[in-house]
FINU-229758 format. One record per residue (C-alpha): residue number from 1; residue in one letter; x, y, z. Coordinates in nm, 2 decimals, padded with zeros to 4 digits, always signed. Example, Ala and Ser with C-alpha at 12.3 -4.5 7.8 and 13.67 -1.06 7.14 Angstrom:
2
<node><n>1</n><res>A</res><x>+01.23</x><y>-00.45</y><z>+00.78</z></node>
<node><n>2</n><res>S</res><x>+01.37</x><y>-00.11</y><z>+00.71</z></node>
***
This chain:
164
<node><n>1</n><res>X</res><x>-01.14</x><y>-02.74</y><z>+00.41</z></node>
<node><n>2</n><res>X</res><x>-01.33</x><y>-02.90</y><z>+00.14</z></node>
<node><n>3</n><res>X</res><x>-01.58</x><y>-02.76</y><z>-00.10</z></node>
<node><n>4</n><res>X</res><x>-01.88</x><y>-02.80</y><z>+00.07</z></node>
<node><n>5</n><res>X</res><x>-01.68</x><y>-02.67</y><z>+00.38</z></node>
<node><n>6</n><res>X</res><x>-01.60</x><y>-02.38</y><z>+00.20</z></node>
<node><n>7</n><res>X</res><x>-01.96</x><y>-02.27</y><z>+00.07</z></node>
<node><n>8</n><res>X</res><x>-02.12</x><y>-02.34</y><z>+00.40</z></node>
<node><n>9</n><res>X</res><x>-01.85</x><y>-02.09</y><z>+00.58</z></node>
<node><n>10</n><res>X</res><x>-01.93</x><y>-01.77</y><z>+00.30</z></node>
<node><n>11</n><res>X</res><x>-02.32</x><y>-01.83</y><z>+00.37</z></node>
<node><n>12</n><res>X</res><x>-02.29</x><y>-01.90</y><z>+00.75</z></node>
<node><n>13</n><res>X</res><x>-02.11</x><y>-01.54</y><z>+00.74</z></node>
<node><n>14</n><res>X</res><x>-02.40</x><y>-01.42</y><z>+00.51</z></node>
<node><n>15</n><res>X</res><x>-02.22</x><y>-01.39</y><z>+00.16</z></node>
<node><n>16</n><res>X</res><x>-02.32</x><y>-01.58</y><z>-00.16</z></node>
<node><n>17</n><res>X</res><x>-02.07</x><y>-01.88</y><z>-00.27</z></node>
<node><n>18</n><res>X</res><x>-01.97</x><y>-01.66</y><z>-00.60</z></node>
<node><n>19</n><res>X</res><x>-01.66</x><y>-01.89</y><z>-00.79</z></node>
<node><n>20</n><res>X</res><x>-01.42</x><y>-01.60</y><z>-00.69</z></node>
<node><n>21</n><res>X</res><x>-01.53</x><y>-01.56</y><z>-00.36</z></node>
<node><n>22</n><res>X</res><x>-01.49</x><y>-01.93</y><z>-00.37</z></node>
<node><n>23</n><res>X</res><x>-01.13</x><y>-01.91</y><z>-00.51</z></node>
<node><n>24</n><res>X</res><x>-01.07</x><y>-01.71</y><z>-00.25</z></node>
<node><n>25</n><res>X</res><x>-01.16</x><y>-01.87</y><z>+00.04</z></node>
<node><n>26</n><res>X</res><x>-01.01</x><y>-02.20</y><z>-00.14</z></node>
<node><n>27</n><res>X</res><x>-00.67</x><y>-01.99</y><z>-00.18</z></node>
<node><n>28</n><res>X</res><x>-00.65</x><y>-01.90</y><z>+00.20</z></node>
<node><n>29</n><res>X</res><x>-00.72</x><y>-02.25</y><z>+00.34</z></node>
<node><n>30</n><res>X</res><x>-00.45</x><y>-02.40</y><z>+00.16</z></node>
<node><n>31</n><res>X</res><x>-00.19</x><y>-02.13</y><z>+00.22</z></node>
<node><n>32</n><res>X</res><x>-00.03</x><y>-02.12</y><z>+00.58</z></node>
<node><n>33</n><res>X</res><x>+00.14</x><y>-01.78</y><z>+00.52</z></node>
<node><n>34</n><res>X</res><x>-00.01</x><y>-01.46</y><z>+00.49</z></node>
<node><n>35</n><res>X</res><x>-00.05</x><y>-01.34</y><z>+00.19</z></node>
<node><n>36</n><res>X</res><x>-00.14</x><y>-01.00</y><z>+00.04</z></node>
<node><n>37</n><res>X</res><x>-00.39</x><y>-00.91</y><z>-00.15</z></node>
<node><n>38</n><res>X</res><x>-00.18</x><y>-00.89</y><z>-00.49</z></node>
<node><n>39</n><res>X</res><x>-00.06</x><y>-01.25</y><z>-00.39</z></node>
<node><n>40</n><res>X</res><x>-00.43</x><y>-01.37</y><z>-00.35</z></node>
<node><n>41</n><res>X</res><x>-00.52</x><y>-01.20</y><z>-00.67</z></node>
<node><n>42</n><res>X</res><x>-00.20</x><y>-01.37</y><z>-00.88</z></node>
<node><n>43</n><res>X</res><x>-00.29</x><y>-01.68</y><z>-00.75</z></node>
<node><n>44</n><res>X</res><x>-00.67</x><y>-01.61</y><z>-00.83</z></node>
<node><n>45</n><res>X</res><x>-00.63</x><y>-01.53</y><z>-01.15</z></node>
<node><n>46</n><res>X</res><x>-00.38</x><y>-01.81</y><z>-01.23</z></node>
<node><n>47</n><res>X</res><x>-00.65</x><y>-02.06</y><z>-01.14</z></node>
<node><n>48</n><res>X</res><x>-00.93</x><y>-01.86</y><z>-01.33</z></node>
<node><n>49</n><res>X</res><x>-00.83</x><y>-01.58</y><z>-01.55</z></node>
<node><n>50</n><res>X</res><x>-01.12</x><y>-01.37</y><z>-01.57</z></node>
<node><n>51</n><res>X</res><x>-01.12</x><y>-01.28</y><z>-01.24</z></node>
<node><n>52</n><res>X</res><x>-01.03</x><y>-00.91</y><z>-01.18</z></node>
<node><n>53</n><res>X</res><x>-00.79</x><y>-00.71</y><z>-00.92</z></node>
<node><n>54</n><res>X</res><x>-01.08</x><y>-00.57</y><z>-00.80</z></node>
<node><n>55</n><res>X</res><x>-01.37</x><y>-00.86</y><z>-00.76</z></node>
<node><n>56</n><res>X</res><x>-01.08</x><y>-01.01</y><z>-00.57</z></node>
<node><n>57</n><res>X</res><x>-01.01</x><y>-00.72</y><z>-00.35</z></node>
<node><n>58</n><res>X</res><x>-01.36</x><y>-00.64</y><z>-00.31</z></node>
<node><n>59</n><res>X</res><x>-01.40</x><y>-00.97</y><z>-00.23</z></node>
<node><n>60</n><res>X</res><x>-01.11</x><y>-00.98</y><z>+00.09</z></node>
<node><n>61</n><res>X</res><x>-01.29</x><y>-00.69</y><z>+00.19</z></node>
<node><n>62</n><res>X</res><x>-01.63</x><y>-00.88</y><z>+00.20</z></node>
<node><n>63</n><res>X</res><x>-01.43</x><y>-01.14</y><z>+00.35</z></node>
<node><n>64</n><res>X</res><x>-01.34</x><y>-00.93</y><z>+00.66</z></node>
<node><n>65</n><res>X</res><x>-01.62</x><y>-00.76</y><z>+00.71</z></node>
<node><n>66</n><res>X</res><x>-01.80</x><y>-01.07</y><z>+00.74</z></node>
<node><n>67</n><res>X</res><x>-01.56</x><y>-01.21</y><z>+01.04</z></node>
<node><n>68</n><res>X</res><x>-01.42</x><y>-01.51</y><z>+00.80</z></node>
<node><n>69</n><res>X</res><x>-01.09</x><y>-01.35</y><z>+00.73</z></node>
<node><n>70</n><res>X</res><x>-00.84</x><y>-01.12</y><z>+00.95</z></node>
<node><n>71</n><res>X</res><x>-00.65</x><y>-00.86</y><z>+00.78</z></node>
<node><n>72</n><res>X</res><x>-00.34</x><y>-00.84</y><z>+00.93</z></node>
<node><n>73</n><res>X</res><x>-00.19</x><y>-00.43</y><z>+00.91</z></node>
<node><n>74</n><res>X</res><x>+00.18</x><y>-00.45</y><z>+00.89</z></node>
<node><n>75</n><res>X</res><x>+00.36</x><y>-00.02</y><z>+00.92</z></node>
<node><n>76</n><res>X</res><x>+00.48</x><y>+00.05</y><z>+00.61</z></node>
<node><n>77</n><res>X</res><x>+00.39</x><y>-00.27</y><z>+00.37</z></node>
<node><n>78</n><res>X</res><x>+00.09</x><y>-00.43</y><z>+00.24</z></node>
<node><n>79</n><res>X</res><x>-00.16</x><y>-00.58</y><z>+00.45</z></node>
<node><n>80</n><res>X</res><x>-00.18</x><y>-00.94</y><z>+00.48</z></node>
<node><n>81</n><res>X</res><x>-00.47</x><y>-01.19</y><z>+00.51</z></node>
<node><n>82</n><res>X</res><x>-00.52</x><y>-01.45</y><z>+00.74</z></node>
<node><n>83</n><res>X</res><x>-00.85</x><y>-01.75</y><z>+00.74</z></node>
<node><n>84</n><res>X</res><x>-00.99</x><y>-01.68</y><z>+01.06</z></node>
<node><n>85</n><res>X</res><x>-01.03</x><y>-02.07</y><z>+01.18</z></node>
<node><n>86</n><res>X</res><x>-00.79</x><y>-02.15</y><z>+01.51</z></node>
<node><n>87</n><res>X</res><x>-00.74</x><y>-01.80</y><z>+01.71</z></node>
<node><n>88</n><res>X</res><x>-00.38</x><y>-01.67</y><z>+01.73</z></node>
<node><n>89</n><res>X</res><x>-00.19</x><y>-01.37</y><z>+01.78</z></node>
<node><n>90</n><res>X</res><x>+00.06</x><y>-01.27</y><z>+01.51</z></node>
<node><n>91</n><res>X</res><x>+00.42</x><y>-01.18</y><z>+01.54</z></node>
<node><n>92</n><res>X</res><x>+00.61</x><y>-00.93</y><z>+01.24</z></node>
<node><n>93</n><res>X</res><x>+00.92</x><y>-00.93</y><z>+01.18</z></node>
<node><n>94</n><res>X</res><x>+01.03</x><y>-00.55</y><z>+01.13</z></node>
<node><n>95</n><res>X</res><x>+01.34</x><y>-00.62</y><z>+00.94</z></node>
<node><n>96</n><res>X</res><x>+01.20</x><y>-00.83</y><z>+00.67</z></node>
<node><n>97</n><res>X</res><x>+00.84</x><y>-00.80</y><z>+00.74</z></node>
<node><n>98</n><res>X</res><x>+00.74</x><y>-01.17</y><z>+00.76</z></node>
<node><n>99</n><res>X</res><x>+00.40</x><y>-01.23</y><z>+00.97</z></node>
<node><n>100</n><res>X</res><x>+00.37</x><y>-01.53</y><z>+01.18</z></node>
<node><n>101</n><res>X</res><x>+00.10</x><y>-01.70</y><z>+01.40</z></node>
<node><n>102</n><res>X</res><x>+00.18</x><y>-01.70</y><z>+01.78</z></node>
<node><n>103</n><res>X</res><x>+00.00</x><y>-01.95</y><z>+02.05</z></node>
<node><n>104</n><res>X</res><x>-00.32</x><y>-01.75</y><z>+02.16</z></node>
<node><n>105</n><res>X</res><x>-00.38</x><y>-01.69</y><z>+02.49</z></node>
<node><n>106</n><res>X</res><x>-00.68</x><y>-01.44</y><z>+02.64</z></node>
<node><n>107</n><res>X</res><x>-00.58</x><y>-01.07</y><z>+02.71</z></node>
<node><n>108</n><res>X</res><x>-00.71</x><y>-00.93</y><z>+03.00</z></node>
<node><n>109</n><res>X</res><x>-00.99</x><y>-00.72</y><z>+02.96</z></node>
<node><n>110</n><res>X</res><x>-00.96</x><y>-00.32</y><z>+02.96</z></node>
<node><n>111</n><res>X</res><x>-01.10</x><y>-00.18</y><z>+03.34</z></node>
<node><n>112</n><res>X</res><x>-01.46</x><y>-00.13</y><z>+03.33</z></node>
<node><n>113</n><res>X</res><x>-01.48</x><y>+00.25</y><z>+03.20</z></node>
<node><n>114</n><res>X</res><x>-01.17</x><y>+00.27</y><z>+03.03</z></node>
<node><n>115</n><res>X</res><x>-01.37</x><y>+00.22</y><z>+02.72</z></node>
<node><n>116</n><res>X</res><x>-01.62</x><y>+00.49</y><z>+02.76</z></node>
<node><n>117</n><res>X</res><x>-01.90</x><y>+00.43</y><z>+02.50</z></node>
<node><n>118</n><res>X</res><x>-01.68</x><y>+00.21</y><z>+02.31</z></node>
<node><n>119</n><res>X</res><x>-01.82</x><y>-00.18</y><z>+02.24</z></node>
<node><n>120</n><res>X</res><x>-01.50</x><y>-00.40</y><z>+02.27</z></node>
<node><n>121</n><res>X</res><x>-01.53</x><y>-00.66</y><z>+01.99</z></node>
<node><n>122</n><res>X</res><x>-01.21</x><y>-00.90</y><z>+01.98</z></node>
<node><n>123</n><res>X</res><x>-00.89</x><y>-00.77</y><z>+02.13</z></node>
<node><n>124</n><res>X</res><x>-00.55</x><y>-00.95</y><z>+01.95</z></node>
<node><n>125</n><res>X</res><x>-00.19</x><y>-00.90</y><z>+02.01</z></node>
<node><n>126</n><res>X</res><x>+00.06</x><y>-00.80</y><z>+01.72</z></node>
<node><n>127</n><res>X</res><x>+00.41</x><y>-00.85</y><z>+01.85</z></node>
<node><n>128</n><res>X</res><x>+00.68</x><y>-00.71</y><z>+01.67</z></node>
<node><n>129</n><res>X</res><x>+01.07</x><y>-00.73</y><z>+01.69</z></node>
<node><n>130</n><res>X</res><x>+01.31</x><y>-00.95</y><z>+01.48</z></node>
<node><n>131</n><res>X</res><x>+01.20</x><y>-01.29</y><z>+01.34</z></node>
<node><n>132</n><res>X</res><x>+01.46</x><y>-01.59</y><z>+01.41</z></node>
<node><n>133</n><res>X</res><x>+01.63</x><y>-01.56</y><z>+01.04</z></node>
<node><n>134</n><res>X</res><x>+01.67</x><y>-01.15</y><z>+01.12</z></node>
<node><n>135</n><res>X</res><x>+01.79</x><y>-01.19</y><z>+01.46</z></node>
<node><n>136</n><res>X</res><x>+02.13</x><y>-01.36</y><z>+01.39</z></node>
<node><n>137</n><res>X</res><x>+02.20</x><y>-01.12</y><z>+01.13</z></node>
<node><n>138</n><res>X</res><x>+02.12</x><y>-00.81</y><z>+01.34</z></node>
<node><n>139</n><res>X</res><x>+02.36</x><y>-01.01</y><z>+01.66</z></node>
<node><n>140</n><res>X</res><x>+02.64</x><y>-00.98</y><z>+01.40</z></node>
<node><n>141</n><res>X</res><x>+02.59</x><y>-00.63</y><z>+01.30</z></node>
<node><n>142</n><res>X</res><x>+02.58</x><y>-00.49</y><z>+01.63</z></node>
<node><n>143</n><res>X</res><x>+02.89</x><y>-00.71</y><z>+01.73</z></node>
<node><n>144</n><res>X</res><x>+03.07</x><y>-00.69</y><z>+01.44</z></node>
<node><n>145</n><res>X</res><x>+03.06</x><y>-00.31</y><z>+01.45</z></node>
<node><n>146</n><res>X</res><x>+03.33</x><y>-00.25</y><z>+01.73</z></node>
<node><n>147</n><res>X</res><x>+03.03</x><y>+00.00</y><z>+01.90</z></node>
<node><n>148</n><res>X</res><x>+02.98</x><y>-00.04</y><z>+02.30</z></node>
<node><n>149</n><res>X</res><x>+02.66</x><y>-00.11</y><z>+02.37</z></node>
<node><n>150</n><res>X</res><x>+02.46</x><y>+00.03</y><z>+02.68</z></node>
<node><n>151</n><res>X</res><x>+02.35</x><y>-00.22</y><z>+02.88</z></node>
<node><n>152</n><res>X</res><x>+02.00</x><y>-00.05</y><z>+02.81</z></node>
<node><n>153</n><res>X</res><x>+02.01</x><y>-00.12</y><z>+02.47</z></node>
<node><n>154</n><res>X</res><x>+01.84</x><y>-00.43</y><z>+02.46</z></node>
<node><n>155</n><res>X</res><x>+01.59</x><y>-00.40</y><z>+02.71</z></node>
<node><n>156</n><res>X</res><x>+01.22</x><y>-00.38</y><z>+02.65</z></node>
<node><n>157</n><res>X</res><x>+01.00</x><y>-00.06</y><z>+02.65</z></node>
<node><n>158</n><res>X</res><x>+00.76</x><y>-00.21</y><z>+02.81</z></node>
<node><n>159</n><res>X</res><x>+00.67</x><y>-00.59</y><z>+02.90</z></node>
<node><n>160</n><res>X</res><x>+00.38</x><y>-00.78</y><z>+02.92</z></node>
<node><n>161</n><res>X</res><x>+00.28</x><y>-00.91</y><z>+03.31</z></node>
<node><n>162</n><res>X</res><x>+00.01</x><y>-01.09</y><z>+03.43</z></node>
<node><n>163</n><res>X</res><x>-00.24</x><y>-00.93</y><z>+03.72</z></node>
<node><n>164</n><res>X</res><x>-00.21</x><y>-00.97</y><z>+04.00</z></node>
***
């Protein structure tokens, strides 16, 4: 996303094009992780030194409230960000705590009344489990530790199935 790309996005959300708001936004195109907010803010401030902690934090939070940026909760660890652009779901890893985009697809609706007075807004998946660099290592732990394990042991909670 270019420049002008970037200005039009904060006013089309209905936020002024301030140079850190700017940096910002400029920050999040170009990084295909998720970072947190201290991340943002090192990089920020690298770029432009007199921007603080908190005009960059305050400025995420604008951000999100305005619909141009996800924030990404992760149990137990900093939140991340995330441009809101192409929609995905997210996958985190609960070893290491990497996030990661995941294909979208739609989730089904809740029943009519399930909501009560609620107004649904978006509704996103956050998978969680073990990411493909933690997986191996927790395969050779669990092998490696002469344990049985129940055939149970491995098996979903729960699983995801489509309606029928």
């Amino acid at each position: 996303m270019h420049a002008e790309a970037i200005k039009k996005t904060l006013e089309g959300g209905g936020l002024r094009c301030t140079p850190q708001r700017y940096a910002v936004m400029a920050f999040l195109t170009k990084h295909t992780g998720h970072p947190t907010a201290a991340e943002i803010f090192a990089a920020v401030n690298r770029a432009d030194p007199r921007s603080s902690r908190a005009t960059t934090y305050n400025n995420l939070r604008h951000l999100v409230e305005a619909g141009l940026v996800r924030e990404v909760a992760v149990e137990g660890r900093a939140a991340r960000f995330d441009i809101k652009g192409m929609r995905h779901h997210h996958f985190i890893c609960d070893r290491c705590g990497k996030v990661e985009d995941m294909e979208w697809y739609d989730v089904p609706k809740p029943a009519s009344g399930s909501l009560g007075a609620r107004v649904l807004r978006e509704c996103e998946l956050i998978f969680r489990g073990l990411c493909a660099k933690c997986a191996p290592r927790q395969a050779k732990q669990v092998s490696g530790a002469g344990d049985q394990v129940s055939g149970n042991a491995h098996k979903p909670r729960w699983r995801l199935t489509p309606d029928t």
